[in-house]
C-alpha positions as CSV (number, residue, x, y, z in Angstrom):
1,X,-59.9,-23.1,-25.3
2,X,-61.0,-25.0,-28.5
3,X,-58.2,-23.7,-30.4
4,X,-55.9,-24.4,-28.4
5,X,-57.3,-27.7,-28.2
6,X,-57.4,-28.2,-32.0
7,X,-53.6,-26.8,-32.2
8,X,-52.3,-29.4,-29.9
9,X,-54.8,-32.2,-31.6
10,X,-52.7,-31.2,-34.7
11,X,-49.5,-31.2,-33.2
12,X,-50.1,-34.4,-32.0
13,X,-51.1,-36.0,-35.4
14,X,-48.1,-34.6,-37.1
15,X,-45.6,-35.6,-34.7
16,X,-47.9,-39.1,-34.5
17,X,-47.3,-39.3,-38.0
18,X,-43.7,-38.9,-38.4
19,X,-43.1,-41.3,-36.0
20,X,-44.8,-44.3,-38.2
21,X,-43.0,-42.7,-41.0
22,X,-39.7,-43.0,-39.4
23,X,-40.8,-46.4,-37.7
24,X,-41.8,-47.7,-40.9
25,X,-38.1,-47.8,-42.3
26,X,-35.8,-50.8,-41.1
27,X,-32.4,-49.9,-40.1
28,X,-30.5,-51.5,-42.9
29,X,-27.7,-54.2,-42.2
30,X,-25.1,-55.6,-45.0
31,X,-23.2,-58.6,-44.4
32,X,-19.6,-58.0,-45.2
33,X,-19.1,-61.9,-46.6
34,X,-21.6,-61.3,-49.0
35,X,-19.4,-58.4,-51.0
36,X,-17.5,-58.3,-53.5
37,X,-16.0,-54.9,-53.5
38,X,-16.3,-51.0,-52.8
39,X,-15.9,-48.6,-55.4
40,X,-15.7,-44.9,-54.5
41,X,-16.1,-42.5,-56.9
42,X,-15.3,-38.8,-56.6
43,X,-16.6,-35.9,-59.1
44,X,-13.3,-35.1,-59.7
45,X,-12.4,-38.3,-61.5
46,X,-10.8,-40.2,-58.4
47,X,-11.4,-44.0,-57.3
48,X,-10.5,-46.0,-56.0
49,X,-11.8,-50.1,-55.7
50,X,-11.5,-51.7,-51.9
51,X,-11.7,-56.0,-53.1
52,X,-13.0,-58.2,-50.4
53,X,-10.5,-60.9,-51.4
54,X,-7.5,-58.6,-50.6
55,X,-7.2,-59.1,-47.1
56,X,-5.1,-56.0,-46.8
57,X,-8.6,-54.1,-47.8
58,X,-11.0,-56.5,-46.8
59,X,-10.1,-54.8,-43.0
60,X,-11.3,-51.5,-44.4
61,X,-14.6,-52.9,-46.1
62,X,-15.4,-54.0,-42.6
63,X,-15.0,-51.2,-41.1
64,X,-16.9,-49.1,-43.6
65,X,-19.9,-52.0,-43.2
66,X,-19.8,-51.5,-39.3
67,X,-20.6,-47.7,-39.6
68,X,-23.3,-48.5,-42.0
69,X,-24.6,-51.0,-39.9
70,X,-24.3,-48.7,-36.9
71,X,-25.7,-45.5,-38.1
72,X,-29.1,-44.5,-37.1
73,X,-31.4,-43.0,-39.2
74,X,-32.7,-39.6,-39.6
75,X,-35.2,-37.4,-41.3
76,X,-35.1,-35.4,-44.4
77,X,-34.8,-35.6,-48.2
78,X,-33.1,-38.7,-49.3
79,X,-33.6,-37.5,-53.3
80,X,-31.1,-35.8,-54.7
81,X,-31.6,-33.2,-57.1
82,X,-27.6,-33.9,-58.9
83,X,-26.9,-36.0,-61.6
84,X,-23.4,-36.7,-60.3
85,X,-23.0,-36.5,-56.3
86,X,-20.2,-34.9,-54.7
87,X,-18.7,-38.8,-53.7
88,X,-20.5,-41.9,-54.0
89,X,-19.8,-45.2,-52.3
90,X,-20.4,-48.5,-55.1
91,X,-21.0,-52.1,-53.5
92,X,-21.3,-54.5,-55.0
93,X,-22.5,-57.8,-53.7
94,X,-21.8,-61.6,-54.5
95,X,-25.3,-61.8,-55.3
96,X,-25.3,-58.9,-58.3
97,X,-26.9,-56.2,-56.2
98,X,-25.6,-52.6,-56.0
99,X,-26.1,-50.9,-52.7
100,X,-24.5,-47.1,-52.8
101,X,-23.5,-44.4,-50.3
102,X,-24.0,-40.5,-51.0
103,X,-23.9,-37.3,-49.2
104,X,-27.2,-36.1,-48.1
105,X,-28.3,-32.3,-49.1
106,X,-30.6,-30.2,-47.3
107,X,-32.5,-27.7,-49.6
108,X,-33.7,-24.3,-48.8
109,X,-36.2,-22.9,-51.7
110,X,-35.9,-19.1,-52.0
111,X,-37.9,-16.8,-54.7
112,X,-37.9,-19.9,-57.3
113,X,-34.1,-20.8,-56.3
114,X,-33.6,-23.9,-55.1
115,X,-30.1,-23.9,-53.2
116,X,-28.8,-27.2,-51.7
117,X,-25.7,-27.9,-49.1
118,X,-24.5,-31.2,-47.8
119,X,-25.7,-32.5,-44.5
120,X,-22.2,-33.0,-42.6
121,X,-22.5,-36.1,-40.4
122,X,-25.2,-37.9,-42.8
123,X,-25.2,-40.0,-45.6
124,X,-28.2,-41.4,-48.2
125,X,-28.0,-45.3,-48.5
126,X,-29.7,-46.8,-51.2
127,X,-30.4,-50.6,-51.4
128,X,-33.0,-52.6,-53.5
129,X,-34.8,-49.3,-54.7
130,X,-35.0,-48.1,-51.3
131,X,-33.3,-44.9,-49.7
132,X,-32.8,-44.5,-46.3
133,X,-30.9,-41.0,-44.9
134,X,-28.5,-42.2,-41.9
135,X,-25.8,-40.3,-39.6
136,X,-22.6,-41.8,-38.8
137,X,-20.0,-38.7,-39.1
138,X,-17.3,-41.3,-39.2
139,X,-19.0,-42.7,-42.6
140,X,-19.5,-39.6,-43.6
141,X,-15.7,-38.3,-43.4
142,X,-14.6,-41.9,-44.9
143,X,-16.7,-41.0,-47.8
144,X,-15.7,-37.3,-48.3
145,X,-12.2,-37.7,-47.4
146,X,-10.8,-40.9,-45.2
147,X,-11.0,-43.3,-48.6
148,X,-8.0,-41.0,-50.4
149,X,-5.9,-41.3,-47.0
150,X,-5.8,-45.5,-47.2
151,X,-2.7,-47.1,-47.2
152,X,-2.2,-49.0,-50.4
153,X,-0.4,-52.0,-50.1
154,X,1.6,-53.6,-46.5
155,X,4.7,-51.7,-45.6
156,X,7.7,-52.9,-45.2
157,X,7.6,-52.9,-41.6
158,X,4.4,-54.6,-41.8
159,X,5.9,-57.5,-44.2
160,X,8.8,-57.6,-41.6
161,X,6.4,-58.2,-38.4
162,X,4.7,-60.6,-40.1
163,X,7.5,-62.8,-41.5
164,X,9.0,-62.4,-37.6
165,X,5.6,-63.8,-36.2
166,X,5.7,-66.8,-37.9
167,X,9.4,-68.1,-37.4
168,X,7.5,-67.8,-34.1
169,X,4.3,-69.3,-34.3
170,X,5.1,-72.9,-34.9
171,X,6.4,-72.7,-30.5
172,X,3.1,-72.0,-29.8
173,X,0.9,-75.1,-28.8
174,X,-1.8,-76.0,-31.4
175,X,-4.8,-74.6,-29.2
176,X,-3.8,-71.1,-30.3
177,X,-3.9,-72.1,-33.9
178,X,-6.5,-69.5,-34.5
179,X,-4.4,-66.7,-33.9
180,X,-3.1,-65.3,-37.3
181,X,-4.8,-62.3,-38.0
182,X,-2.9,-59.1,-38.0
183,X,0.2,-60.2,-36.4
184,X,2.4,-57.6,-35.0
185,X,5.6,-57.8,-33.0
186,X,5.4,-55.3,-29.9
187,X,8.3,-54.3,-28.2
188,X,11.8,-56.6,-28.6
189,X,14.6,-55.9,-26.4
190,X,18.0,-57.0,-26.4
191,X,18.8,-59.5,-23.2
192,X,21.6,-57.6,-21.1
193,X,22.2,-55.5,-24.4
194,X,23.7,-59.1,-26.2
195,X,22.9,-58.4,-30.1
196,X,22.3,-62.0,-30.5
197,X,19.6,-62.5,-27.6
198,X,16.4,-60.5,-27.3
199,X,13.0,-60.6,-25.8
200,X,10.0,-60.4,-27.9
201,X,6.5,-59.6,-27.2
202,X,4.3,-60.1,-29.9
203,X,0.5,-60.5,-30.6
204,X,-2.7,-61.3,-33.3
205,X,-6.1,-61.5,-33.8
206,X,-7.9,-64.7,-34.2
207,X,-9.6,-65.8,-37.3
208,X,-12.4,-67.8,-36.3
209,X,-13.7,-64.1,-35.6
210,X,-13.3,-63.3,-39.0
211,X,-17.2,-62.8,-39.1
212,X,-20.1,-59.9,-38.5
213,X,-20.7,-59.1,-35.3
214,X,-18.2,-61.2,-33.6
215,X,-15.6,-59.2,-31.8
216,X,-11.7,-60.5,-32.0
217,X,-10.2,-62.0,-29.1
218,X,-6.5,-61.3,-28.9
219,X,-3.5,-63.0,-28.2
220,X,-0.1,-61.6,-26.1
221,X,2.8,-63.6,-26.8
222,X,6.6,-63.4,-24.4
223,X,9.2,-65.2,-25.8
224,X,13.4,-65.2,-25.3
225,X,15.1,-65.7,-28.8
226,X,19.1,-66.6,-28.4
227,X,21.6,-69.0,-30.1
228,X,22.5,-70.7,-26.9
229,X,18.7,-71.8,-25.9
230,X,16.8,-71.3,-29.2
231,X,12.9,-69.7,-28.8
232,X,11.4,-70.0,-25.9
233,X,7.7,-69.4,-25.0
234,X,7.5,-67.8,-21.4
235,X,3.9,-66.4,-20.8
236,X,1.0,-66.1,-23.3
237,X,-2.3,-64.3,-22.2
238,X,-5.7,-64.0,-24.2
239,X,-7.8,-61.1,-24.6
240,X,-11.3,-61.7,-24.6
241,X,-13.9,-59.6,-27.0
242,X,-11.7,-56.7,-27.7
243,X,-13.7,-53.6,-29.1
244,X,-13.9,-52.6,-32.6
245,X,-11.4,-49.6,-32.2
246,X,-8.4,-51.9,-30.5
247,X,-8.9,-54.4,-33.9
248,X,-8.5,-51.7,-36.0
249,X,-5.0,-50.5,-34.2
250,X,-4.5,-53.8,-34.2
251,X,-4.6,-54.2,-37.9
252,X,-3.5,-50.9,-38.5
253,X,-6.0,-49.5,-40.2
């Protein structure tokens, strides 16, 4: 009975412990205005450098921010024992500080052998000196792979649905002023198959939501374009608060 008693006063201390441990570390949040860039680095002798004042990759660096900021952390080693990592993730921030992103190893020690594999799913963070071992399996595949598969530059088509959004957006009255983020024209169809007449539905994001954790509201736009009557507005709804995955579609990204 009094071993059993010590065992489970043991067990209790160690799992006692790792819970302060664990409770001691502060999930760790990054603003995205206060960037400058992210740099990833492959041990192959890839990179490629994500600007914040590129608005085509600025989309990206906030996406890659949210997963950090959304992660949750985890136990085990955040040290690695290679000079060069597999991929690491460089940001840099308006104030001068580095913050990175690595893949995180577990290590299995056999007969004087140390043998190490990455952890898929989880990711060591480092900021200010301090290392913090997070899972987000969507960070995680960014890192390893996603960065490579980008898009670099704005299509055509993209340059195209833009420039057709603005001939538009002057018709719209000035309280949707906001709405120019990530314009895209939806569906256009020819009115009773005339080449010269179409309807056009089109929508955007608004800026004003151009900030951390404030979620876009969108805009739907109908409109009749024809030589006869010119543009004409005919319904326009808001979306309130749309989630993080619908902005990204939205953006295309």
């Amino acid at each position: 009975m009094r071993k059993c008693l010590f065992i489970c006063i043991v067990f209790a201390g160690l799992i006692s412990h790792h819970s302060s441990a664990m409770a001691s570390y502060i999930q760790p949040k990054i603003l995205t205005d206060d960037l400058l860039s992210i740099e990833v680095i492959s041990s192959h002798g890839d990179t490629r450098l994500f600007k914040q004042t590129d608005g085509y990759e600025e989309v990206m660096i906030r996406k890659v921010i949210h997963w950090i900021n959304t992660s949750s952390l985890t136990d085990g080693p955040t040290k690695l024992k290679f000079k060069i990592p597999a991929t690491q993730m460089v940001i840099s921030m308006k104030s001068g500080d580095v913050a990175t992103v690595e893949p995180a190893y577990n290590c299995i020690n056999d007969k004087q052998r140390t043998e190490c594999i990455i952890s898929e799913g989880e990711v060591v963070f480092t900021l200010e000196n301090q290392k913090y071992r997070l899972r987000s399996p969507k960070l995680y595949d960014w890192l390893m792979v996603g960065w490579k598969n980008e898009n670099i530059g704005v299509s055509n088509g993209e340059l195209l649905e833009e420039t057709l959004y603005f001939r538009y957006f002057p018709y719209l009255e000035n309280t949707y002023a906001d709405f120019i983020m990530c314009p895209r024209i939806d569906i256009i169809e020819r009115i009773y198959g005339d080449t010269r007449r179409h309807v056009v539905h089109a929508s955007a994001l608004n800026y004003s939501s151009h900030h951390d954790g404030v979620f876009y509201d969108r805009i739907h736009i109908t409109l009749t374009d024809s030589p006869d009557n010119g543009v004409k507005i005919t319904h326009v709804a808001i979306q309130r608060s749309i989630s993080e995955e619908e902005s990204r579609v939205q953006c295309r990204r």
